[in-house]
N, C-alpha and C positions, 0 to 999 in steps of 0.2 A: 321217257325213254328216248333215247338217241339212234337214230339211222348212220350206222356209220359207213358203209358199203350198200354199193346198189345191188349186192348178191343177200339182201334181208339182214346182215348182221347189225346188232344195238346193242346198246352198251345201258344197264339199266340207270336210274337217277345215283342207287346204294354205290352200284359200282366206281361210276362215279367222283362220289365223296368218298372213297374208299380210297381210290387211285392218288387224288390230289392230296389229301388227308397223309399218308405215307412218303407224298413226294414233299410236302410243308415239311414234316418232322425228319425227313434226310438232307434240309436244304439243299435242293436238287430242283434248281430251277430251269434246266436245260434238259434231263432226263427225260424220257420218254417210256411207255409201256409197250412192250414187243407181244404181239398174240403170237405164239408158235404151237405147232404142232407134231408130235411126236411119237413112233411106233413103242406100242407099250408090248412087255414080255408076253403076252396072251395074242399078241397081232392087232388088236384094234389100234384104231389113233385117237390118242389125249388131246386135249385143246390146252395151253397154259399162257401165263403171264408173266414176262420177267421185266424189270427195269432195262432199258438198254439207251444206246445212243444210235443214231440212224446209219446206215446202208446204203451206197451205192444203187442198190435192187429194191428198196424197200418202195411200201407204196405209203404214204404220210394220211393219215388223216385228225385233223384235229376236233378236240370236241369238247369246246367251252371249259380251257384252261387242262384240258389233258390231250397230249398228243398220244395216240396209237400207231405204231408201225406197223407192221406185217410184209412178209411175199405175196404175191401173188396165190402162187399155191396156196398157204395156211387160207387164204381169206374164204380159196376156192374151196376148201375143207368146212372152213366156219360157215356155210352161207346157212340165213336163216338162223342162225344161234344169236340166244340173247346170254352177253357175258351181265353176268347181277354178281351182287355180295350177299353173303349172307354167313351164320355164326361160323360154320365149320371152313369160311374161306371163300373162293372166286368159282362158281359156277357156269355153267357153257349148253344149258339147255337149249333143246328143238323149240324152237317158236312155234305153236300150234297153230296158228291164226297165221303164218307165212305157208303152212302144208296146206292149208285151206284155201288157198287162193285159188282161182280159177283163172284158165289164161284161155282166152280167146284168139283166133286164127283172121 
């Protein structure tokens, strides 16, 4: 698993191979993964993934052969989530073991 922001977010190994896997088969070797995040009809906020290309604002993080974008905000939405793959698609779970942390003074 990958540490890709120092607010807890990783990106799992599946992910991954998942990411680079889709970018091989659109030969898309400049493209990049956008984390975004967006107000769904119920009021909560979705975490998602699109292909993009970079941003003036964006904050770059690369991570052995996949680049990640995001704002600022989204990342500040994601902290702590591990983006994984798995059968039904791109998942955005709470890292348990980031809520478990203990911060000392």
């Amino acid at each position: 698993m990958l540490l890709l922001a120092q607010n807890g977010l990783r990106l799992s190994d599946r992910a991954q191979a998942k990411i680079r896997s889709i970018l091989e088969e659109r030969g898309e070797t400049d493209a990049a993964v956008r984390l975004f995040a967006q107000r769904a009809s119920d009021g909560a906020i979705e975490l998602g993934l699109a292909f993009d290309r970079r941003r003036d604002d964006d904050v770059v993080v690369p991570a052995e052969g996949v680049t990640v974008l995001a704002d600022a905000q989204t990342l500040a939405i994601a902290r702590d989530r591990v983006i994984d793959y798995e059968t039904q698609g791109f998942t955005f779970a709470k890292d348990s073991a980031c809520e478990a942390r203990l911060f000392t003074e």
